[in-house]
C-alpha positions as YAML, in Angstrom:
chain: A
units: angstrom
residues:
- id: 1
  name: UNK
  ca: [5.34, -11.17, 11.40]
- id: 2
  name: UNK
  ca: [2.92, -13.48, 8.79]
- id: 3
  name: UNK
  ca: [2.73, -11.89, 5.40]
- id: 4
  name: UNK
  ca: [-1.18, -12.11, 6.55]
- id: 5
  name: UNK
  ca: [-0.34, -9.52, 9.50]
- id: 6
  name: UNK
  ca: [1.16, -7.27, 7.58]
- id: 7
  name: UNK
  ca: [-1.63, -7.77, 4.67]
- id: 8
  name: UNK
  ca: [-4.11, -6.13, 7.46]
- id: 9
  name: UNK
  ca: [-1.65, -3.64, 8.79]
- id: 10
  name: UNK
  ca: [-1.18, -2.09, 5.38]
- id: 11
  name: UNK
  ca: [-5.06, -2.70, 4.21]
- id: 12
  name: UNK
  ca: [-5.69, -0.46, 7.76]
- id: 13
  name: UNK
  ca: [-4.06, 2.34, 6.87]
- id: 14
  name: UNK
  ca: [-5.05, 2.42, 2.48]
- id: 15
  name: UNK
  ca: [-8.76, 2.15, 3.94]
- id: 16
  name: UNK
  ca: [-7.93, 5.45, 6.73]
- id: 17
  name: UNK
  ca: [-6.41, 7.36, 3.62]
- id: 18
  name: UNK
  ca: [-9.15, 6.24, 1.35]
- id: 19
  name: UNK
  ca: [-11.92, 7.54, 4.18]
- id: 20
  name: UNK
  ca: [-9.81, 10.96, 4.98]
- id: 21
  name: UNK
  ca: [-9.26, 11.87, 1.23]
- id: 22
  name: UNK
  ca: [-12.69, 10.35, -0.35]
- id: 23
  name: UNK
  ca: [-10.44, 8.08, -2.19]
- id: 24
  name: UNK
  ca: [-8.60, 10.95, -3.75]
- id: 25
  name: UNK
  ca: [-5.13, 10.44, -2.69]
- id: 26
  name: UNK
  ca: [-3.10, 7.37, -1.80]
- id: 27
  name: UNK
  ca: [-0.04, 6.43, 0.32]
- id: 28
  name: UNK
  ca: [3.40, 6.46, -0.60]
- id: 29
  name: UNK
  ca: [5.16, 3.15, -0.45]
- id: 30
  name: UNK
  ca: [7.42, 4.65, 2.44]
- id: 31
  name: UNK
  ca: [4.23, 5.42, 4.65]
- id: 32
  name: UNK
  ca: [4.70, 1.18, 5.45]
- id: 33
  name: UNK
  ca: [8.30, 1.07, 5.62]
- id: 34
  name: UNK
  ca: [7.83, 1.14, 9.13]
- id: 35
  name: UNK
  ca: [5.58, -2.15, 9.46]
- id: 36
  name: UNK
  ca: [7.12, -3.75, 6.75]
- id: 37
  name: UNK
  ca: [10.96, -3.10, 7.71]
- id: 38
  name: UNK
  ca: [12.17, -5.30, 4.56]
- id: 39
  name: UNK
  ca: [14.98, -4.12, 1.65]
- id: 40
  name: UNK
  ca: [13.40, -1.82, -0.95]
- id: 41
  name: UNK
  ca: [13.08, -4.79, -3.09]
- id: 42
  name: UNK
  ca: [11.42, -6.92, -1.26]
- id: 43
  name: UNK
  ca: [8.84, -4.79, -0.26]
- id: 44
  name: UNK
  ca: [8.30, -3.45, -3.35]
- id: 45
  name: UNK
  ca: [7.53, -7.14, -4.53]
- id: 46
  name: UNK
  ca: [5.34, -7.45, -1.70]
- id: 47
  name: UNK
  ca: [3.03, -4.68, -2.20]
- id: 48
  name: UNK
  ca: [3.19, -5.35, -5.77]
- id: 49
  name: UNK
  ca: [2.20, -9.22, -5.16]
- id: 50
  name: UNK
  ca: [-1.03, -7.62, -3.10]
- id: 51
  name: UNK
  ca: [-2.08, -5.50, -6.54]
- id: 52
  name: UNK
  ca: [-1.53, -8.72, -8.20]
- id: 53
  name: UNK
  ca: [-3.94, -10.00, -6.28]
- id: 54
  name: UNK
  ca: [-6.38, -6.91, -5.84]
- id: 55
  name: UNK
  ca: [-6.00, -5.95, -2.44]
- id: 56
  name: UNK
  ca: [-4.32, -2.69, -3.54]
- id: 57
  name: UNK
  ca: [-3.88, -0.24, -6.99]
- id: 58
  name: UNK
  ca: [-0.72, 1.29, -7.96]
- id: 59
  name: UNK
  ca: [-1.27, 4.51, -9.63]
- id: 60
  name: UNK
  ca: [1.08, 6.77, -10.76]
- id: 61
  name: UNK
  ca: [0.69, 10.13, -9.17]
- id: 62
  name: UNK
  ca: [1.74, 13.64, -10.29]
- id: 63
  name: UNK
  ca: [5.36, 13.03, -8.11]
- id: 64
  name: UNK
  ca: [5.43, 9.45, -7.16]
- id: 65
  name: UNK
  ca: [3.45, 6.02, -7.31]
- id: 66
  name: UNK
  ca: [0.57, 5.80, -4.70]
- id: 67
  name: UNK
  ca: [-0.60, 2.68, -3.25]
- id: 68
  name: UNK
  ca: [-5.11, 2.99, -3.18]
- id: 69
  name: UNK
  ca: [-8.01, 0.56, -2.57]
- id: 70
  name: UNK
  ca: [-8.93, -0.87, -5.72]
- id: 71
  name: UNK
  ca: [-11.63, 0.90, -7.77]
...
């Protein structure tokens, strides 16, 4: 799959989080394991190449880093 694919896919479900939680919460970076299907690393450089480029925030949550629509 294009890296532009699985841009969308993971843009689709931040923005369903980001709608069902007010922006409150986030997703884990395991909720796209299952779009992405790549080594830890190399999705972990991937979603960290899309908050590079402001398509995503990392935050650090109470238990784990959460992936959220930029403020």
């Amino acid at each position: 799959m294009e890296n532009e694919e699985l841009e969308r896919q993971i843009l689709e479900i931040v923005q369903k989080k980001h709608n069902e939680t007010g922006g409150n919460n986030g997703n884990g970076f395991a909720d796209f394991d299952h779009i992405l299907n790549m080594s830890l690393e190399v999705r972990n450089a991937f979603l960290k190449r899309m908050a590079d480029e402001k398509k995503i925030a990392i935050r650090i949550g109470p238990n784990a880093r959460m992936i959220m629509l930029p403020k």
